[in-house]
Structures are given as C-alpha cells and as structure tokens.
C-alpha positions in Angstrom: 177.3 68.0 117.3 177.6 71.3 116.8 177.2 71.3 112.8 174.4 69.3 113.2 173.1 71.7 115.7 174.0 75.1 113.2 172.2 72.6 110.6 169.2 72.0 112.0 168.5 75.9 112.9 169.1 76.7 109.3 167.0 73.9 107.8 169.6 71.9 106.2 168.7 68.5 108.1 169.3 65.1 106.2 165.5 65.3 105.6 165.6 68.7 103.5 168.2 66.8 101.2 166.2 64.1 100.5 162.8 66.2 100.2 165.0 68.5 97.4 166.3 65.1 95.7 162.5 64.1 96.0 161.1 67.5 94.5 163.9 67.3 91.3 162.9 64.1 90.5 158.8 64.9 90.1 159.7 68.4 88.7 162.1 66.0 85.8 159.6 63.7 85.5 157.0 66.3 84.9 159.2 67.9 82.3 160.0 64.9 80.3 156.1 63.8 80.3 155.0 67.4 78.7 158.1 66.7 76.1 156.8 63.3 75.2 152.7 64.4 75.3 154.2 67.3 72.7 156.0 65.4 70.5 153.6 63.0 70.5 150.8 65.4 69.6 152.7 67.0 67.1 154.2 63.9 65.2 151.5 61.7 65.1 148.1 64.1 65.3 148.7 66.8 63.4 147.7 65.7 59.5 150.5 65.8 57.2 149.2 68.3 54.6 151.9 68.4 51.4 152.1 70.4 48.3 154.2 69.8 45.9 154.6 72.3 42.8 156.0 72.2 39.1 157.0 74.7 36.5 155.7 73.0 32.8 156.7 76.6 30.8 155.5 80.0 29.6 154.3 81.2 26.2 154.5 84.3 25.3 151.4 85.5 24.2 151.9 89.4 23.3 154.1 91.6 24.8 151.8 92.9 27.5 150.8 89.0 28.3 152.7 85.3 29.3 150.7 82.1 30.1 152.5 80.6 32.5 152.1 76.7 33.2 152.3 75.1 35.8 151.3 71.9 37.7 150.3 71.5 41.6 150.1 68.5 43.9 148.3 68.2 46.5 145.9 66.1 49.1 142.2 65.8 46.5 139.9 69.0 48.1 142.7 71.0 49.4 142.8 74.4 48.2 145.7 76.1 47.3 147.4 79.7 46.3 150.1 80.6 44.2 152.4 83.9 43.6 153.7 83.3 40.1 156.2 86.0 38.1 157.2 87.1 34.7 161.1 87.9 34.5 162.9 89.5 32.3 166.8 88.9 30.6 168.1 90.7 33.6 165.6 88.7 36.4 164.0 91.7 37.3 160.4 90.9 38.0 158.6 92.3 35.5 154.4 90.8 36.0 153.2 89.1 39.2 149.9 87.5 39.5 148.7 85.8 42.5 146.0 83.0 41.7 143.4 81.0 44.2 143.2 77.6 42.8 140.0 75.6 43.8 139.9 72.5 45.2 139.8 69.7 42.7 139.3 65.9 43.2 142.6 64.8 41.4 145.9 64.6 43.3 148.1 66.6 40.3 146.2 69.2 38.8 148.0 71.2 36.0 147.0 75.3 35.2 147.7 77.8 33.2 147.5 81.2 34.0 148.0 84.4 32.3 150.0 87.4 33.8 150.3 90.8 32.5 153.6 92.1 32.2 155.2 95.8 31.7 158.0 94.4 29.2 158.3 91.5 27.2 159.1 88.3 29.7 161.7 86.0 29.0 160.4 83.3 31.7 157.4 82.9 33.4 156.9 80.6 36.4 156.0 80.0 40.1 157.6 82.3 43.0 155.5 80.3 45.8 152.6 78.1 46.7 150.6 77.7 49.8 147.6 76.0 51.0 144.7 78.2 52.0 
C-alpha cells in the first residue's frame, strides 16, 4: 500500500503507463505514415527525367581548334548542358567549352562542337551533362 501510495503522489499510477504506451503508439504511427506519404511522393510523383550521354570522337581541326562529337539522350523537349574538354598526352585539360543544347523533338540527338584549345589536343570529349 505504501508503494502505491509513493506512486500515486509522483504520478506513476497504472493509468500513466498505459496513457505513455498509448502516446508511443500514435507518435509511431505518425512517424511511419510521414515515411510512407514521402516515399510515396518521391517514388511515384516525381517524373523520372534521364539523360544519357555518348562520346562518338574528336577531329582535330588546327592546332588552336577540336570538334568534338558527341551524342545525347534525353526525354524529346528537354533541354540540356554540357562541359566538354580537350586533353592533352599528359590529360591535362588543355580547352573547355561549355555548350546549351536546345530542346529537340528526337529522343538521341548527336552534336558537334568545336573547342579552342591552347596546345594541340590529343582527345576531345564530354566531362559532364545536365538538364537545364
């Protein structure tokens, strides 16, 4: 009787357990329902955008100059931009051109593109692409 007694005037009745329990439960539940609405909204709402990119070769045009080829896939009317570099026989980067390349109506579109270049390239092709 006595625990029960110290219990009671410290607010730890059978009743405060089970309210606790209660309280854990809704708080987990309410948890696990934003981590489902998220994953949910994330995984099936959110468009699937890809871009897909291919190197096709370089020509050496003069020594200040490379074409660089290059083909890009991507959803029809998506726009994308692309970083592409001119190396040298020791990889240093020797021209860098970044390029906006409009929409276009086919899936694969390929490009070519020149880039100036401070010493005669022995590669050209794409660093990175990204839809803008």
């Amino acid at each position: 009787m006595v625990n029960s007694a110290v219990a009671e005037r410290y607010g730890r009745t059978p009743v405060d357990g089970r309210r606790r329990v209660v309280l854990a439960a809704v708080a987990g539940a309410a948890v696990l329902a934003v981590v489902i609405a998220w994953v949910v909204w994330v995984g099936l709402f959110t468009p699937g955008a890809s871009l897909e990119t291919r190197d096709l070769g370089y020509v050496n045009q003069t020594d200040d100059t490379v074409d660089i080829r290059f083909e890009v896939t991507t959803e029809p009317g998506t726009p994308v931009s692309c970083a592409l570099q001119a190396l040298n026989a020791q990889f240093a980067i020797v021209g860098w051109k970044v390029v906006d390349l409009p929409p276009g109506e086919a899936r694969t579109h390929a490009y070519v593109e020149n880039v100036r270049v401070t010493e005669p390239a022995v590669t050209g092709l794409i660093y990175r692409c990204w839809l803008t």
